[in-house]
PDB file of N, CA, C and O in Angstrom:
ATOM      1  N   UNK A   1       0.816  -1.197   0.000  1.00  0.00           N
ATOM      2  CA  UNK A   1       0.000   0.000   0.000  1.00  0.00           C
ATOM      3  C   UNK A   1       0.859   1.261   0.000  1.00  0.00           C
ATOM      4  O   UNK A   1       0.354   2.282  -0.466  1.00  0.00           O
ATOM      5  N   UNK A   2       2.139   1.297   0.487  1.00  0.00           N
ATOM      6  CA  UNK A   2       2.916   2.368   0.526  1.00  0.00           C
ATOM      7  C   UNK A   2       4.034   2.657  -0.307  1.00  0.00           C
ATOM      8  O   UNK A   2       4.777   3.638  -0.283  1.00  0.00           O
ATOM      9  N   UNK A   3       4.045   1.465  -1.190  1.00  0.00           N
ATOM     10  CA  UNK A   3       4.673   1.491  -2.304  1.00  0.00           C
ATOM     11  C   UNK A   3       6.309   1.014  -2.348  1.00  0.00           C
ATOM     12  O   UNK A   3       6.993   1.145  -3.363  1.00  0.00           O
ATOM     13  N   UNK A   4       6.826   0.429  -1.048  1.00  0.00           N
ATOM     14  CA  UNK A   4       7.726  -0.080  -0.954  1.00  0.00           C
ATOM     15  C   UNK A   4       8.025  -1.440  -1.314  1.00  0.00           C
ATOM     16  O   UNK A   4       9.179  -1.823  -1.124  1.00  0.00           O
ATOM     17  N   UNK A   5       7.120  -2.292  -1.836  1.00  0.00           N
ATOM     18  CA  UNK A   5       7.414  -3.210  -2.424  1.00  0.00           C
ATOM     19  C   UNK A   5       7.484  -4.823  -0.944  1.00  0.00           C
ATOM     20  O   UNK A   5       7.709  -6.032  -0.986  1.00  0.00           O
ATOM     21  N   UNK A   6       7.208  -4.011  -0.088  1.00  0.00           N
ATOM     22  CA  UNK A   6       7.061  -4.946   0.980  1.00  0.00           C
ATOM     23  C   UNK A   6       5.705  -4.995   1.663  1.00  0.00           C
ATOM     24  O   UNK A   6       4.945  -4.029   1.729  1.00  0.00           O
ATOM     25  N   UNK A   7       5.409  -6.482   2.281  1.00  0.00           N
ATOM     26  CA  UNK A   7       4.028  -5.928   3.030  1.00  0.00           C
ATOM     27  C   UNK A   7       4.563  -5.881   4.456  1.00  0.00           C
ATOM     28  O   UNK A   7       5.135  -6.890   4.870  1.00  0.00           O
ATOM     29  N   UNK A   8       4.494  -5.283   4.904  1.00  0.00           N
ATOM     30  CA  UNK A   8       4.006  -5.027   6.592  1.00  0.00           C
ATOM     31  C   UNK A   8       2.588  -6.000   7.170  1.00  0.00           C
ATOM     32  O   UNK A   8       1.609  -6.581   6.703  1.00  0.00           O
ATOM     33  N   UNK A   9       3.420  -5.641   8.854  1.00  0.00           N
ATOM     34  CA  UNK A   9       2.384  -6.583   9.564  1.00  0.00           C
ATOM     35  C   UNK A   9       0.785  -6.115   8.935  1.00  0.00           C
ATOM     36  O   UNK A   9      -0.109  -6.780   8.411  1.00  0.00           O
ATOM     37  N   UNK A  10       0.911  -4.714   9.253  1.00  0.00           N
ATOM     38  CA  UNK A  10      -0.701  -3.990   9.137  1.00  0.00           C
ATOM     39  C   UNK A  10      -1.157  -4.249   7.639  1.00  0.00           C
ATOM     40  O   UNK A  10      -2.307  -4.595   7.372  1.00  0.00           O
ATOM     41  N   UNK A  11      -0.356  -4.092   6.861  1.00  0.00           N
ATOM     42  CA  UNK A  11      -0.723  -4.335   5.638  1.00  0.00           C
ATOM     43  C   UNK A  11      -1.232  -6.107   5.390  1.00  0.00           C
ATOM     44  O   UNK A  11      -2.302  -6.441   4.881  1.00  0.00           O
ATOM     45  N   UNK A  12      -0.295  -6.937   5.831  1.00  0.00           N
ATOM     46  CA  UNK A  12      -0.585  -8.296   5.924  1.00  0.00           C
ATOM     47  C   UNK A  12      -2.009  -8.483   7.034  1.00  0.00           C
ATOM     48  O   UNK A  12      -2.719  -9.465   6.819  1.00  0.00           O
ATOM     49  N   UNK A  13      -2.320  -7.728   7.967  1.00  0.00           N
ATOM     50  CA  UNK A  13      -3.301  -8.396   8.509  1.00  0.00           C
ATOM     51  C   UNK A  13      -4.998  -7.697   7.795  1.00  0.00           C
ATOM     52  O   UNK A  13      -6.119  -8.205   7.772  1.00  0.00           O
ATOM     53  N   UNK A  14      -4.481  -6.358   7.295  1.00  0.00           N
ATOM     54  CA  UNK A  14      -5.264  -5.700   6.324  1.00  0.00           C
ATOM     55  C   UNK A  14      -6.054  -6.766   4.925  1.00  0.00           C
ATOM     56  O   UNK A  14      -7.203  -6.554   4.538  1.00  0.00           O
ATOM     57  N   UNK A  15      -5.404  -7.572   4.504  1.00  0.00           N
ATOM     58  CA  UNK A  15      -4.701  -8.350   3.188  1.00  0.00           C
ATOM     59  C   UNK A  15      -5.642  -9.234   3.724  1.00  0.00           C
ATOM     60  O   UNK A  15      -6.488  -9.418   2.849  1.00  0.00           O
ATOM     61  N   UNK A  16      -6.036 -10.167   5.199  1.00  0.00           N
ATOM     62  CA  UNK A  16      -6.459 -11.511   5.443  1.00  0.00           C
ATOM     63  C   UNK A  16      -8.349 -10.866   5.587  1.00  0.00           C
ATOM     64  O   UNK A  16      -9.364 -11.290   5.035  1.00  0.00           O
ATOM     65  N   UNK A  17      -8.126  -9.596   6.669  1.00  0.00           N
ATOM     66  CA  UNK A  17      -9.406  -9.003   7.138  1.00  0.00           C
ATOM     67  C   UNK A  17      -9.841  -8.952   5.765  1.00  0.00           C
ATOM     68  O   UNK A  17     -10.727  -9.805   5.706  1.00  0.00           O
ATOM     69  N   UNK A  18      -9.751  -8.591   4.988  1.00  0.00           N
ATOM     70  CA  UNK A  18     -10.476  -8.176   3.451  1.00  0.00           C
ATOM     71  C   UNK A  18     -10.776  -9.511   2.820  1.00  0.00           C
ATOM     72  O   UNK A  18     -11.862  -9.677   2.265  1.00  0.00           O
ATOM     73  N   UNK A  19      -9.844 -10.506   2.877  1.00  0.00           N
ATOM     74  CA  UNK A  19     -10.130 -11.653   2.097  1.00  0.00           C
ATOM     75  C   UNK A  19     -11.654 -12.449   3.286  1.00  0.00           C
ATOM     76  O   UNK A  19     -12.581 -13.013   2.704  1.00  0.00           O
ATOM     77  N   UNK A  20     -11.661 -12.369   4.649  1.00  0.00           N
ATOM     78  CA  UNK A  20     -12.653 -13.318   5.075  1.00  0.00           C
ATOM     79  C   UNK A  20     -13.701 -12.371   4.774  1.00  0.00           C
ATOM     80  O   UNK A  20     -14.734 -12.999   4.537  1.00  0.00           O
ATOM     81  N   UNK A  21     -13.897 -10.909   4.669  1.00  0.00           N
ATOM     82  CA  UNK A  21     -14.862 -10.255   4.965  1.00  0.00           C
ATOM     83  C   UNK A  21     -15.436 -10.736   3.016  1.00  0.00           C
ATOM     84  O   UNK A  21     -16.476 -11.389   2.943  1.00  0.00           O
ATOM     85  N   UNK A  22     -15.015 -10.524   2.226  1.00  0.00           N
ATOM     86  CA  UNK A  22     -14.986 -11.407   0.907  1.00  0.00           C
ATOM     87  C   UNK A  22     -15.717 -13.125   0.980  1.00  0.00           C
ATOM     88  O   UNK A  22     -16.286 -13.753   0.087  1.00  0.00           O
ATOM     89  N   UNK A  23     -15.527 -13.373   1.890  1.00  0.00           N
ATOM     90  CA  UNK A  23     -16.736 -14.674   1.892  1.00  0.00           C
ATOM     91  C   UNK A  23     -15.511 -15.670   1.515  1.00  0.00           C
ATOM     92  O   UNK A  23     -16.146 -16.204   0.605  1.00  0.00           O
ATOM     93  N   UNK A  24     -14.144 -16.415   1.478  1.00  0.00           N
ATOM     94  CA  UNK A  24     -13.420 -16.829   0.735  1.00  0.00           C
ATOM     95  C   UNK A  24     -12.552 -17.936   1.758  1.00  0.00           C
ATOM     96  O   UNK A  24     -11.568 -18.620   1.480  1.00  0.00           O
ATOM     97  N   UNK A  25     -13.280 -17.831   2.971  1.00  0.00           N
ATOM     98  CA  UNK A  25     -13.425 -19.082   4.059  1.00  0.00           C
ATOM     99  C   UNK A  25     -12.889 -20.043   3.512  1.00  0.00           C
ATOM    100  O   UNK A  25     -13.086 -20.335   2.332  1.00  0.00           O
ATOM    101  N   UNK A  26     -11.939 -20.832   4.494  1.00  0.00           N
ATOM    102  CA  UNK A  26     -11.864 -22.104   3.696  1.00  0.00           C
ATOM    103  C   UNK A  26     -12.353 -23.151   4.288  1.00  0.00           C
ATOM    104  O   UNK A  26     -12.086 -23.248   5.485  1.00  0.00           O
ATOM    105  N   UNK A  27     -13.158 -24.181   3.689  1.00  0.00           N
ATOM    106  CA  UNK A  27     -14.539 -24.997   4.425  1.00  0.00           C
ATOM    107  C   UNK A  27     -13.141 -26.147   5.214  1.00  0.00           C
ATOM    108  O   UNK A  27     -12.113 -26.637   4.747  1.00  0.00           O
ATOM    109  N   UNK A  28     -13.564 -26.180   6.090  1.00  0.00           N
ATOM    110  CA  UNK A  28     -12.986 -27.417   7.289  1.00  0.00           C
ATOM    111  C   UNK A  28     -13.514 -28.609   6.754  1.00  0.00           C
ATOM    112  O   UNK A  28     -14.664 -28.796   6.358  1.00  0.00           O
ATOM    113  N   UNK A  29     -12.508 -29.447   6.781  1.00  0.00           N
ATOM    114  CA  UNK A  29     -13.003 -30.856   6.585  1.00  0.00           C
ATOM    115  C   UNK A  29     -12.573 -31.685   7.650  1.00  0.00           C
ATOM    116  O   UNK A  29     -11.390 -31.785   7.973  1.00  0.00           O
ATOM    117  N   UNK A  30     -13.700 -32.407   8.318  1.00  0.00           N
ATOM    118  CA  UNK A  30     -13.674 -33.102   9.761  1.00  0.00           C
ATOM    119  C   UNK A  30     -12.924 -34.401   9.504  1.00  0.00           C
ATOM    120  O   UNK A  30     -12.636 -34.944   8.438  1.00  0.00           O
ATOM    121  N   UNK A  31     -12.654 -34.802  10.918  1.00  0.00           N
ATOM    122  CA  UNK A  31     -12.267 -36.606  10.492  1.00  0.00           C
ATOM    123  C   UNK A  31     -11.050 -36.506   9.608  1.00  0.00           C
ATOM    124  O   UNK A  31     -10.591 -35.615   8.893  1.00  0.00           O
ATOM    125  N   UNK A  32     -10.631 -37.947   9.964  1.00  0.00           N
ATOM    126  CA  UNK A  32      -9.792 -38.608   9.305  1.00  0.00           C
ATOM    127  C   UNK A  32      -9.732 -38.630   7.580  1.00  0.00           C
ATOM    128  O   UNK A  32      -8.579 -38.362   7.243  1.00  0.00           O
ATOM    129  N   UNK A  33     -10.420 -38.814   6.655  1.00  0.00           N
ATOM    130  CA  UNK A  33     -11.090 -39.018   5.608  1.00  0.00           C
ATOM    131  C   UNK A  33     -11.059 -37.275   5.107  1.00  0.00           C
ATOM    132  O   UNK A  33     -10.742 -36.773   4.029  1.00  0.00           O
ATOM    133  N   UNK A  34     -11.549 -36.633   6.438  1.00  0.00           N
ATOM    134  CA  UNK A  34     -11.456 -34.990   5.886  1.00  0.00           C
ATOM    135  C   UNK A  34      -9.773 -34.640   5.683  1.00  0.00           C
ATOM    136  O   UNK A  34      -9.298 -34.118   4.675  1.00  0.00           O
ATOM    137  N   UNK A  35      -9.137 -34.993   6.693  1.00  0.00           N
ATOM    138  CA  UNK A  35      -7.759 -35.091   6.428  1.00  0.00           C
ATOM    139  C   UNK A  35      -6.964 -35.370   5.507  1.00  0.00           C
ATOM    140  O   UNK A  35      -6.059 -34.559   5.313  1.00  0.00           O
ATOM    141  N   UNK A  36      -7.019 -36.330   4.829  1.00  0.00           N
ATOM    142  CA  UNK A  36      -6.620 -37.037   3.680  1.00  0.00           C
ATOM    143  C   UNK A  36      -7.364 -36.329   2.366  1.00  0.00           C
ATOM    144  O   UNK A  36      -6.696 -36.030   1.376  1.00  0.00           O
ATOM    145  N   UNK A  37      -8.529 -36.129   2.420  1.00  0.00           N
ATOM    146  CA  UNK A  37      -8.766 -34.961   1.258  1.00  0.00           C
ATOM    147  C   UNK A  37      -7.743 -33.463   1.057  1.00  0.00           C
ATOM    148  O   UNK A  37      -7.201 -32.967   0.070  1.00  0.00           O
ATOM    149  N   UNK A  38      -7.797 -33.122   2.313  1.00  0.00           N
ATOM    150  CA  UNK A  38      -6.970 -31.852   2.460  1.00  0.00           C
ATOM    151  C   UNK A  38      -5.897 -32.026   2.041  1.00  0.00           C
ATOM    152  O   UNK A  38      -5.546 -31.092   1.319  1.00  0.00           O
ATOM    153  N   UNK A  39      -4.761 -33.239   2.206  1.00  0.00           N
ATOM    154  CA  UNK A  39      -3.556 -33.300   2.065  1.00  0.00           C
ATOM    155  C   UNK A  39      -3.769 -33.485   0.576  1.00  0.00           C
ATOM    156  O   UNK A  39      -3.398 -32.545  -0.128  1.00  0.00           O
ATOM    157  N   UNK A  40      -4.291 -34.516  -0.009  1.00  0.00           N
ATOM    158  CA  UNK A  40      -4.469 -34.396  -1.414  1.00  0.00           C
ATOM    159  C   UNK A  40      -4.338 -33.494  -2.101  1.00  0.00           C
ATOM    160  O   UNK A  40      -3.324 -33.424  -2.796  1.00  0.00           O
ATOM    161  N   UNK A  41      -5.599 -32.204  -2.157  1.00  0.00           N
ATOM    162  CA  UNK A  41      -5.864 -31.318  -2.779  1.00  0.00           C
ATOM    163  C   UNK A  41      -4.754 -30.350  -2.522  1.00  0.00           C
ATOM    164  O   UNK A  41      -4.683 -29.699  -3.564  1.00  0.00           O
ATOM    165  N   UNK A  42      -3.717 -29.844  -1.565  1.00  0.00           N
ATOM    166  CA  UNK A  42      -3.065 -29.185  -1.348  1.00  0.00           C
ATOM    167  C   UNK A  42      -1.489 -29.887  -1.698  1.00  0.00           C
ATOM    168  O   UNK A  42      -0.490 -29.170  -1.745  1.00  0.00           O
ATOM    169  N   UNK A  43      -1.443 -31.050  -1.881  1.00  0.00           N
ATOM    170  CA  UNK A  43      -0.461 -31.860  -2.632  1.00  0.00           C
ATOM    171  C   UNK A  43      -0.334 -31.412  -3.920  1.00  0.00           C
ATOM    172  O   UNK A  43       0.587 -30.780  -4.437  1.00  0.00           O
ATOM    173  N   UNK A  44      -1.705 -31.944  -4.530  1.00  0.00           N
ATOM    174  CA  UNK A  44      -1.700 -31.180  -6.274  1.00  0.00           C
ATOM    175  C   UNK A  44      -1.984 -29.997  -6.393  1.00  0.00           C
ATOM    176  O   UNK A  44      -2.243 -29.490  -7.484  1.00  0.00           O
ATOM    177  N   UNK A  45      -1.981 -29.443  -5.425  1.00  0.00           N
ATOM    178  CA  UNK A  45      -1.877 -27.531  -5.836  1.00  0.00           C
ATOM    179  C   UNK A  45      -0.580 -27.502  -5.610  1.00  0.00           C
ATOM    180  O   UNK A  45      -0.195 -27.398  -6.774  1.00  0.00           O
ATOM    181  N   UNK A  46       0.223 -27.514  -5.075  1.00  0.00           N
ATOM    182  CA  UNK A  46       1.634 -27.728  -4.793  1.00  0.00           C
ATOM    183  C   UNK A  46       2.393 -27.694  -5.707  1.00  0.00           C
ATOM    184  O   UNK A  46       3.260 -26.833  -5.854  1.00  0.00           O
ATOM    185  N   UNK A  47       2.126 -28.827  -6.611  1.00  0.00           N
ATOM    186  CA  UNK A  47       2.006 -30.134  -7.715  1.00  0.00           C
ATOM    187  C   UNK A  47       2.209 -28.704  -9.334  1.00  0.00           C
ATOM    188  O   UNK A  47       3.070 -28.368 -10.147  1.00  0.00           O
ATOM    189  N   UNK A  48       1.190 -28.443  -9.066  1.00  0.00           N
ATOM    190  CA  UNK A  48       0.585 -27.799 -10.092  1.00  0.00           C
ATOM    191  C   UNK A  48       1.348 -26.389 -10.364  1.00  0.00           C
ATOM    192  O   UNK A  48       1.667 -25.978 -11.480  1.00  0.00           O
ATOM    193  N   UNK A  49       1.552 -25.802  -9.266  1.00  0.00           N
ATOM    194  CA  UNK A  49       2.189 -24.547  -8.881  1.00  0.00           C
ATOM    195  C   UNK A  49       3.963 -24.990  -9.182  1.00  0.00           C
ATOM    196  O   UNK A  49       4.605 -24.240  -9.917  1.00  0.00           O
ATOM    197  N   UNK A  50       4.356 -25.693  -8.832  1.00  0.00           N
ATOM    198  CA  UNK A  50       5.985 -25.998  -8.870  1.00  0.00           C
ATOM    199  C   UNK A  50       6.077 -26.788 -10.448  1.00  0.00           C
ATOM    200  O   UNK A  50       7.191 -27.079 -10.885  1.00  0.00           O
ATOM    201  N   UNK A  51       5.182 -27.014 -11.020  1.00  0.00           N
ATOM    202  CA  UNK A  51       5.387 -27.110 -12.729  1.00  0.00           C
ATOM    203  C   UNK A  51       4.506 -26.594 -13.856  1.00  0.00           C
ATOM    204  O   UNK A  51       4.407 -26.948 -15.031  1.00  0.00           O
ATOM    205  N   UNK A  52       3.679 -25.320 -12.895  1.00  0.00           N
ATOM    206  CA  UNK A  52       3.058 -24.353 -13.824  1.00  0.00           C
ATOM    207  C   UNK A  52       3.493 -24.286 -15.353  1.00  0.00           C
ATOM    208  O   UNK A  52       2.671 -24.776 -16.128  1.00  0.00           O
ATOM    209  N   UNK A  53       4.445 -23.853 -15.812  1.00  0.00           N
ATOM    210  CA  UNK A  53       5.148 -23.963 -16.838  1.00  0.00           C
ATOM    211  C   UNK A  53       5.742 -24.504 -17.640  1.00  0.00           C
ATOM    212  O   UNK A  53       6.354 -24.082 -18.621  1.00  0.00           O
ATOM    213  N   UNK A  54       5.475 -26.156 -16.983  1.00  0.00           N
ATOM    214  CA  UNK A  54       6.146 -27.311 -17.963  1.00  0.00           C
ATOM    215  C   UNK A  54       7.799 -27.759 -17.658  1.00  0.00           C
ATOM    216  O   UNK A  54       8.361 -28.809 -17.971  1.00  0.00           O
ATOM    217  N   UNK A  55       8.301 -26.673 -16.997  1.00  0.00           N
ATOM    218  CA  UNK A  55       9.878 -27.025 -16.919  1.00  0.00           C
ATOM    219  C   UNK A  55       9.978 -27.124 -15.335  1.00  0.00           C
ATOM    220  O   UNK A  55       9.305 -26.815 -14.352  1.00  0.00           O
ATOM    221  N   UNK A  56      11.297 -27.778 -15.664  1.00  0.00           N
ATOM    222  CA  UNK A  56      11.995 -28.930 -14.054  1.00  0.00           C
ATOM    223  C   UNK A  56      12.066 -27.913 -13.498  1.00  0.00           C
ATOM    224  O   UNK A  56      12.486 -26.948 -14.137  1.00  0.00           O
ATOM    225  N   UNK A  57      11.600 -27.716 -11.797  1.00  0.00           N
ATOM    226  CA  UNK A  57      12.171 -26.373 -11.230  1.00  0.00           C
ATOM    227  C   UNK A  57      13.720 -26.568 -10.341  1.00  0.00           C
ATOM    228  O   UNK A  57      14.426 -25.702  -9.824  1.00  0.00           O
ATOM    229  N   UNK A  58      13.875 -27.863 -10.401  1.00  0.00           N
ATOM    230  CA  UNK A  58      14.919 -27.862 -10.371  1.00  0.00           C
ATOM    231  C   UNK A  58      16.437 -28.098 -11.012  1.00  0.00           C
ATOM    232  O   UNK A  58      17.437 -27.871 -10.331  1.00  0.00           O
TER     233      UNK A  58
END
């Protein structure tokens, strides 16, 4: 917001207040079974994000 190219605490807690007041919650998944979904889906976002582009990131 101040143009330094960094966020700050206030700016970072500014950044989260705006995103829940946005409706953008992230739904809880109960149990064991809820667990293992979570790790999944956040595995292949992971997944997805570290070969966005097709090439080795490492």
């Amino acid at each position: 917001m101040d143009g330094d190219n960094c966020l700050s605490h206030k700016e970072f807690i500014g950044v989260m207040k705006d995103r829940v007041l946005r409706g953008l919650r992230v739904q809880h998944q109960a149990g064991f079974s809820g667990y293992w979904k979570c790790v999944k889906r956040e595995t292949l976002n992971g997944a997805k994000e570290a070969l966005g582009d097709g090439r080795c990131p490492i």
